[in-house]
Legacy VTK file of the C-alpha trace (Angstrom):
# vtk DataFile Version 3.0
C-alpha trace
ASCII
DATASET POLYDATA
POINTS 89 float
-39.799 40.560 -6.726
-36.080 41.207 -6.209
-36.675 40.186 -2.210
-38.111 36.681 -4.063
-35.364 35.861 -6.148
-32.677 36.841 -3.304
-34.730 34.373 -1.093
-34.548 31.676 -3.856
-30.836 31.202 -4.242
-30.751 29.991 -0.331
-33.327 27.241 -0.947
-31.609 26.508 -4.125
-28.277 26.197 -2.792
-29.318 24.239 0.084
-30.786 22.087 -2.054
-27.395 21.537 -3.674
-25.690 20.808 -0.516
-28.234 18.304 0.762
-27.750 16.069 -3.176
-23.808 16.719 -2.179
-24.510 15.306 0.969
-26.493 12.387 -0.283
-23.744 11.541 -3.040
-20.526 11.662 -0.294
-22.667 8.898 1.460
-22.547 7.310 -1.330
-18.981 8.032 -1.809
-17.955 6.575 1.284
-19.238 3.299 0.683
-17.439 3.745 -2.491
-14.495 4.844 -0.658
-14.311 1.556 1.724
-14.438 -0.380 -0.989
-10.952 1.338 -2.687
-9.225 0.931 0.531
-10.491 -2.744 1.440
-9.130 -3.681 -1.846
-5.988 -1.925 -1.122
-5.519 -3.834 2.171
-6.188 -6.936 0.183
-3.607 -5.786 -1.649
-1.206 -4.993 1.663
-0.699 -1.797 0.682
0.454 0.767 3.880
-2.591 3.353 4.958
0.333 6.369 3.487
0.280 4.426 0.506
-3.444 4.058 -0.094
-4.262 7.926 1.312
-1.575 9.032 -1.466
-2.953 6.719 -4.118
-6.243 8.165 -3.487
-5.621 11.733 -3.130
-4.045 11.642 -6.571
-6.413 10.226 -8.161
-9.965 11.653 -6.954
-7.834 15.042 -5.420
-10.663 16.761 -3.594
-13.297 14.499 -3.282
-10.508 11.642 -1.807
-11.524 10.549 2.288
-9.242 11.574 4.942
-6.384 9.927 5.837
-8.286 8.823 9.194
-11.079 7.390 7.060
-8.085 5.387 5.517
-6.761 4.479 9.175
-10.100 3.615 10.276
-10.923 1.308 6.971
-7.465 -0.046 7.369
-7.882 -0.816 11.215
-11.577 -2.414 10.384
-10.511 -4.753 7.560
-7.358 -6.060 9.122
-9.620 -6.871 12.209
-11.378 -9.512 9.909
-7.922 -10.768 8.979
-6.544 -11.337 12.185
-9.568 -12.531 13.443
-9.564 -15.568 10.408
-5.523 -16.473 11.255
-6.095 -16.452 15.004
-9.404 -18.800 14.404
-7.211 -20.929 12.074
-4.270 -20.989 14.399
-5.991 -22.686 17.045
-7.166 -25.658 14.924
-10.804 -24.886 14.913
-11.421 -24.939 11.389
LINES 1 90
89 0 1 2 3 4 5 6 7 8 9 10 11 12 13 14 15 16 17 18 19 20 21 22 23 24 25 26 27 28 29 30 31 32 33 34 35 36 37 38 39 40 41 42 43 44 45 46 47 48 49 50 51 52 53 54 55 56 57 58 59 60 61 62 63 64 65 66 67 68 69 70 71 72 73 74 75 76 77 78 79 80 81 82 83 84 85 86 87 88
């Protein structure tokens, strides 16, 4: 019975990793939301990884998930002044 329970607490902590691993998905979605609102906000990527670690500490994305998010969004932006630079719209 004792070689059971031993055997349980592997399942049962896998278990746990696999909802922690379903909830950081979920968490990055959440994240790239933070930090496209911070670029709204033209906030620097220092500025939004330090705004972020301080408030969710641990569970905060790296700062290349900031850099990355940053990068992305700004894309869009440049993209829209460019297209209304040349007249198009």
């Amino acid at each position: 019975m004792a070689l059971l329970i031993a055997h349980h607490r592997p399942v049962a902590s896998a278990l746990g990793r696999a909802k922690r691993a379903k909830s950081s998905n979920l968490s990055n979605i959440e994240h790239r939301a933070v930090i496209k609102y911070f670029v709204k906000k033209g906030k620097t990527p220092k500025e939004i990884f330090e705004d972020m670690v301080s408030v969710l500490q641990e569970s905060a994305p790296s700062y290349t998930m900031v850099i990355n998010g940053l990068a992305y969004f700004n894309k869009d932006e440049r993209a829209v002044k460019m297209i209304l630079a040349q007249g198009v719209l």
